[in-house]
N, C-alpha and C positions, 0 to 999 in steps of 0.2 A: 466712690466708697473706699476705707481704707481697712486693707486690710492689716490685723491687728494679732492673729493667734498663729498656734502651732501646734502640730500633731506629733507623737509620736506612738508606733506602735512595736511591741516588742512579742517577738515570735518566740517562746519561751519554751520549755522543754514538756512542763503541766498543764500549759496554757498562753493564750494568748491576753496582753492588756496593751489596754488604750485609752492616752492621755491628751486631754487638752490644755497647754497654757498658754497664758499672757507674755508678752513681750518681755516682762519682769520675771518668767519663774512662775510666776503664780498657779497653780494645779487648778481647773475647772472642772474639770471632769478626769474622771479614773473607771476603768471599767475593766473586768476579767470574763474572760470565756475559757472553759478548759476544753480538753480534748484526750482521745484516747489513745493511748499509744501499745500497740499492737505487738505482742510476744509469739508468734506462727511457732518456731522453734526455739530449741533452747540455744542461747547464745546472740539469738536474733532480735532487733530492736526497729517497731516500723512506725510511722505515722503517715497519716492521707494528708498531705498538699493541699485539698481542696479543705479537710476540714480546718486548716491554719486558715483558707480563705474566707470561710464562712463563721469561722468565730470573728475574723477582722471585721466584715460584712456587719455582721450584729453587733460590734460595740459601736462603729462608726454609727450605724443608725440611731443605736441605744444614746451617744452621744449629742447626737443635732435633736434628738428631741429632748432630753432633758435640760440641754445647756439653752435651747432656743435661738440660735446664733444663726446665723445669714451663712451660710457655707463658702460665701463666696468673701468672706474675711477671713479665710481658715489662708496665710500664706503660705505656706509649705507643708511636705511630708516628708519624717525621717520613716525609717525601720531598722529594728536590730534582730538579732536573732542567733538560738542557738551556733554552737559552731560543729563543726562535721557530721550536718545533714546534705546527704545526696540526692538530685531530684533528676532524674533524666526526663528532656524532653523532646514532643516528637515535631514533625516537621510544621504541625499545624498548631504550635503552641499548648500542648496536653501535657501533662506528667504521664510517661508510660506505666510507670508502676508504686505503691507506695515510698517514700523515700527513707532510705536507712540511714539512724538519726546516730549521733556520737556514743550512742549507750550500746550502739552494735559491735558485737565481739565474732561475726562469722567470718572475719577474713584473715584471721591467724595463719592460714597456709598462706595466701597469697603476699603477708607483708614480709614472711621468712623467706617467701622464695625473690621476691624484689631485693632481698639484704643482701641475698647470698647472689644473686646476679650480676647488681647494681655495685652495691656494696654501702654498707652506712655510714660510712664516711663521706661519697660522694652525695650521699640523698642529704643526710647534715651539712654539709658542707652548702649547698642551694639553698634550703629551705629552715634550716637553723631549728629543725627538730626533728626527731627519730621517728622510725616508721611504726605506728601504731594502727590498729584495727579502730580507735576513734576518730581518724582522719578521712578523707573524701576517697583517696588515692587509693587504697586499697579495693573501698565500694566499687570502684568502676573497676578494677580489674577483675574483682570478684564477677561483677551484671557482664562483661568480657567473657568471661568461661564458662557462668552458669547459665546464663540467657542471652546468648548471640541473637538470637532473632530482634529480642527485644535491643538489644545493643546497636546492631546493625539499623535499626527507627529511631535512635539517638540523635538529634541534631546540635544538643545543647547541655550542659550540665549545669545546673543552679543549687544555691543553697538558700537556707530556708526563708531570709530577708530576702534575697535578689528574685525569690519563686514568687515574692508577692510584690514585691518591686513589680517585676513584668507582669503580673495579673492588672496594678493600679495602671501601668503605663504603656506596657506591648514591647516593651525595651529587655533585651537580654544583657545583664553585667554582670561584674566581677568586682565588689570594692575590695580594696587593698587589705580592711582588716580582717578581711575575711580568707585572705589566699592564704595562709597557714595550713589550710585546710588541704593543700594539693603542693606534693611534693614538689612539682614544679614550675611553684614558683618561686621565684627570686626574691627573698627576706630583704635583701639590702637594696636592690634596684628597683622591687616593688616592679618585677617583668617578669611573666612567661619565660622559662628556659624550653621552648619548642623540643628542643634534641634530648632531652632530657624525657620529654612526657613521651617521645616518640620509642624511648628505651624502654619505658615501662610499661608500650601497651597503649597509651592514654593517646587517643588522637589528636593532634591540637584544633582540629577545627571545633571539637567540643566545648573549647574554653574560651566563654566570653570576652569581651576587649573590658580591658582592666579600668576603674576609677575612682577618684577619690573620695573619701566617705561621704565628706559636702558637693561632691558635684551634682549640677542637674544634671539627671537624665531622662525625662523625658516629663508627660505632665499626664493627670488624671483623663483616661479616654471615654467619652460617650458612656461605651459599656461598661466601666468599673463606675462614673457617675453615677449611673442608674441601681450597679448593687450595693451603692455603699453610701452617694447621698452627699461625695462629695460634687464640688462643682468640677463640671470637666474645663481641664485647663490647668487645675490646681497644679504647680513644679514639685515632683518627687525626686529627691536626693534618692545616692544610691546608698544611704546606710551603712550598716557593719556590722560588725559581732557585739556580744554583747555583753561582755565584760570588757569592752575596750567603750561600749557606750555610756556604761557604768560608770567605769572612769572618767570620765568625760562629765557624766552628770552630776559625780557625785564631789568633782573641782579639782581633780587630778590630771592638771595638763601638761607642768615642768615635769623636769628631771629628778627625779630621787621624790617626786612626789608617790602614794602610794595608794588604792582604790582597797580596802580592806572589809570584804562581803562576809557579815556574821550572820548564817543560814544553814538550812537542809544540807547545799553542799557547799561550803565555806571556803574563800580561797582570796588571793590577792594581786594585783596587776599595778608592779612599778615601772614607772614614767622611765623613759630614756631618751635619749636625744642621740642616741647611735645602737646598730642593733649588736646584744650581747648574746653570744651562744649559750647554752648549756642542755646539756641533754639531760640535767633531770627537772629542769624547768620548760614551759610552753614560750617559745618568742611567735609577736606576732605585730603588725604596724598596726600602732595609734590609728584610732580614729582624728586623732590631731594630727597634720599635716605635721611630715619630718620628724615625727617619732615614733617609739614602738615601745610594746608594752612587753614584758616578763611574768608573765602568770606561775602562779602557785597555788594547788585546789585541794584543797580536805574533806574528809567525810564527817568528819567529827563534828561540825555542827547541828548535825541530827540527835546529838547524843542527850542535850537537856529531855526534846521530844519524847525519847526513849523514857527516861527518869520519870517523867510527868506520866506517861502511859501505864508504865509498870508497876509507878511505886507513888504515885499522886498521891493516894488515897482518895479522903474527899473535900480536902482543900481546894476549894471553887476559884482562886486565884492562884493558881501554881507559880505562876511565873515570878508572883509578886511573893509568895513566902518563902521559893526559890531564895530570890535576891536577898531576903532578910536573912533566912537560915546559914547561907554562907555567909553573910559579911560578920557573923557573930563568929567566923574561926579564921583561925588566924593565917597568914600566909606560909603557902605550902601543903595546907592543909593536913599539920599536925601530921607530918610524916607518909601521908598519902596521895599516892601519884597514879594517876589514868593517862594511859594510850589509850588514844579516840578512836582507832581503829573498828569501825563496830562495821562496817563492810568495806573490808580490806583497806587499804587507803593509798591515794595518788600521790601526789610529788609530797618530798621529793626521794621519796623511797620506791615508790610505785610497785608495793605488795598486794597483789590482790589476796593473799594469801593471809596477811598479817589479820589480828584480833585485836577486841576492845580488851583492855589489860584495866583492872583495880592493883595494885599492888602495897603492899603494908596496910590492911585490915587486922581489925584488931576489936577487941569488947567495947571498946571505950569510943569508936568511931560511930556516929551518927549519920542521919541521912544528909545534915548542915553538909557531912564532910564529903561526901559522897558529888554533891552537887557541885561544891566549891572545885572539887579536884577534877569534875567534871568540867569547869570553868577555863579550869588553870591548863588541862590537859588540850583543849583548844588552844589554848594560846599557846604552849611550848611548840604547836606542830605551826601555828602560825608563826616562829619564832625559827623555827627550821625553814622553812623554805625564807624566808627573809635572810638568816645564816648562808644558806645554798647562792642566794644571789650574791651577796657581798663578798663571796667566797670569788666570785670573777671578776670582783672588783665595780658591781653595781650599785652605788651609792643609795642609799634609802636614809630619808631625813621626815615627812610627816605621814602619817597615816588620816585618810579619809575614810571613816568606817559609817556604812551604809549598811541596810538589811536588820529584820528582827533583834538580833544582839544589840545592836548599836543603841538600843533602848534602855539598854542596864547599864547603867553609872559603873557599877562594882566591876560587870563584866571587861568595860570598857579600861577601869582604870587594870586590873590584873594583867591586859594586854599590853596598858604601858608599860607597867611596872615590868615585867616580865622579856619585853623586845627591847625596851630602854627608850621608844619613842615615844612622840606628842601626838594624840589623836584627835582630828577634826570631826566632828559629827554633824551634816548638813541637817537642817530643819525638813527639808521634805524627802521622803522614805522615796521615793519615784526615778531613784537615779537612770535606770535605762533606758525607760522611756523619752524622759528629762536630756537627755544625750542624744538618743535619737530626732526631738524638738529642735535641739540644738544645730544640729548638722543641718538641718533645714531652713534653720533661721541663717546660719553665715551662707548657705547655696545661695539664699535669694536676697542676701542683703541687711539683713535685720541685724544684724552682730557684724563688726568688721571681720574677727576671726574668733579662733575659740575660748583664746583667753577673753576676750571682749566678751562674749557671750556669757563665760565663767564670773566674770564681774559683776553681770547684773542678771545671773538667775540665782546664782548659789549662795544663800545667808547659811552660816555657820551657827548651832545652836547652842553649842558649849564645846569647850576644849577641854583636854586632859593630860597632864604630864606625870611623868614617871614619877615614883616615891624613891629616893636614891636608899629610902634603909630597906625596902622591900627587893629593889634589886637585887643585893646582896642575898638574899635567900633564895630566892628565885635563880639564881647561876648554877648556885648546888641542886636546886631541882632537874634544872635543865641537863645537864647532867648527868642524874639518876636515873629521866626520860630518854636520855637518848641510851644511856646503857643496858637500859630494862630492853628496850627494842634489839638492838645488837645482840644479847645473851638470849630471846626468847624467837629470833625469826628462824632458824631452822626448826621450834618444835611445832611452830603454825600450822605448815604444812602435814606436820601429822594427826592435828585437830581433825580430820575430815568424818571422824565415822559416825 
């Protein structure tokens, strides 16, 4: 019998989905499971481990009976998954405790006292990013001082791909685009710095043996056959993160190529071919062998949502009068500029403090403008962190733009117009999952590598190049967005009452 498909599933921050294609790309099935994620205190951000496993559970099932397929064609499994979720496990393969996911802010004392020990220069200097309460490193020194007992029953730490990785297969790993996550590892050697984890608390026996996104490690066991329906035997790759799968899926595998997510949280991951520092960008290794990606994340893509919510009315197609009402105004939006800031905003400012800003309203301004500037006001922060990178000399030449947004023509062309790049728009909306497939087709053979893989999954639905006379407006805007931010971030923080 020949086996002929691919899975991917992607362990998501709302939810879990899971994809099945064909050897070409083709999407079979698509399925979503959501799940709850748990606020005990304030600052604190949880999710259950087992419920990532039991949504997986239920779409794999949900899958083989709607698709009707032999399971035993299914060749590979990838998985992606948020980035800095912490899973401690115990010696008998359990999660000892809920796992604290990237949106966790309780380890502010412990990453101050790591800086001021260690020092951030030396923790930058390894790991090619600064120490933040989003990252794994903290979580364990935090489970370290606040629950020794439970610390002390640790054998293993995992994150939220690798927690179901070892569910499908019994295998404990570490893929590489996932070690960002843990100060100690080595960005450029893609190794454990041992002396380094032992400085900070972090015992090394807790950190699994490192691999790479496509490697196999290990294959579907008896017991996860029977919860999930695949066949046992099936080869699971060890996956990755998931805006590096993104990338991946969404045809972004050279250098200066660029994965550009328009969404809830909006951001961007350009290709490199050698790792580039900077501390107000995320670095982290490609899911493509020998490269690393430069992340850059905004909040501002929730901002349309907002509009629609508040001020919809009862236009039954928002999105669609949306598009129409702004493209009737003209670039810049008639003098009106929005900072997207409407919960605080990450790189490359990383204000949590900062607000969503309208600036220059006036009698004459309509909702058209409001929307447009809401458009345009996404793109200049996507145009900032694209600036932040070039600023170290990271080449950025096409944009692959995946995610909700990438559906508006208008929206799509104001990001060209605006960054001065060409934007690619793939035909199927499934890029991480699509990535995670991926890495499991080159494990087992199906694709020579990832570019090979990128050849014959990814059709391109339309392209978009910049307006060189709208440029020009747009520079003056940009401009005005970054100066409005500069003149108004000391008075944010006194917003609070």
């Amino acid at each position: 019998m020949t086996n002929q498909y691919l899975v991917g599933i992607d362990i998501g921050t709302s939810g879990c989905k899971v994809a099945l294609f064909a050897a070409d790309g083709t999407v079979l099935f698509q399925g979503t499971k959501s799940y709850t994620t748990y606020y005990p205190h304030a600052g604190h951000a949880e999710q259950n481990p087992e419920d990532w496993w039991s949504a997986v559970c239920d779409n794999l099932r949900d899958m083989l009976k709607q698709t009707g397929i032999d399971p035993r064609q299914i060749k590979g499994v990838g998985v992606d998954g948020q980035s800095g979720a912490a899973v401690p496990m115990d010696e008998h393969g359990r999660p000892l405790r809920n796992a604290l996911i990237w949106l966790d802010r309780r380890t502010v004392k412990q990453c101050e006292h790591l800086i001021q020990t260690i020092g951030q220069e030396r923790l930058f200097a390894v790991s090619g990013n600064p120490m933040s309460p989003s990252y794994v490193t903290g979580k364990l020194v935090w489970m370290r001082e606040q629950e020794p007992d439970l610390y002390k029953q640790t054998r293993k730490v995992l994150q939220c791909n690798s927690y179901i990785v070892y569910k499908l297969s019994g295998e404990y790993t570490q893929d590489v685009s996932q070690g960002n996550g843990l100060h100690a590892f080595n960005i450029e050697t893609a190794s454990w710095d041992y002396e380094l984890a032992e400085r900070m608390g972090i015992a090394p026996e807790l950190l699994p043996d490192i691999y790479g996104c496509s490697d196999i490690v290990g294959a579907v066991t008896p017991f996860a056959s029977a919860e999930t329906g695949l066949a046992a035997g099936t080869p699971v790759v060890a996956g990755g993160l998931d805006a590096a799968c993104a990338t991946l899926g969404a045809g972004a595998v050279y250098a200066g190529e660029v994965q550009e997510q328009g969404g809830q949280a909006g951001g961007m991951s350009i290709v490199m071919d050698r790792p580039v520092k900077n501390e107000k960008l995320i670095l982290s290794c490609h899911v493509v062998k020998d490269r690393w990606i430069l992340q850059g994340g905004t909040v501002g893509g929730g901002s349309l949502n907002w509009m629609k919510r508040e001020f919809g009315g009862t236009e039954s197609d928002f999105f669609r009068y949306a598009n129409e009402a702004a493209s009737r105004i003209r670039p810049g939006s008639e003098g009106l500029v929005f900072l997207p800031y409407m919960a605080g905003e990450r790189s490359p400012i990383w204000d949590p403090d900062a607000k969503g800003v309208f600036i220059g309203l006036s009698f004459d301004k309509t909702k058209g403008h409001m929307i447009r500037a809401i458009m345009e006001g996404c793109a200049l922060s996507l145009q900032h962190n694209i600036k932040t990178a070039e600023q170290s000399g990271v080449p950025v030449h096409t944009l692959h733009s995946v995610g909700g947004a990438a559906n508006s023509e208008l929206w799509t062309q104001i990001k060209a117009d605006i960054t001065g790049k060409a934007f690619r728009i793939p035909s199927s909306d499934s890029a991480a999952t699509l990535g995670a497939a991926i890495l499991a087709g080159v494990g087992t053979g199906v694709y020579r590598d990832c570019e090979d893989a990128v050849s014959k999954t990814v059709r391109i639905q339309r392209e978009q190049t910049p307006n060189p006379t709208n440029q020009e407006v747009y520079r003056q805007v940009y401009d005005v967005y970054l100066e409005t931010y500069i003149k108004l971030r000391d008075v944010f923080p006194k917003m609070g009452w």
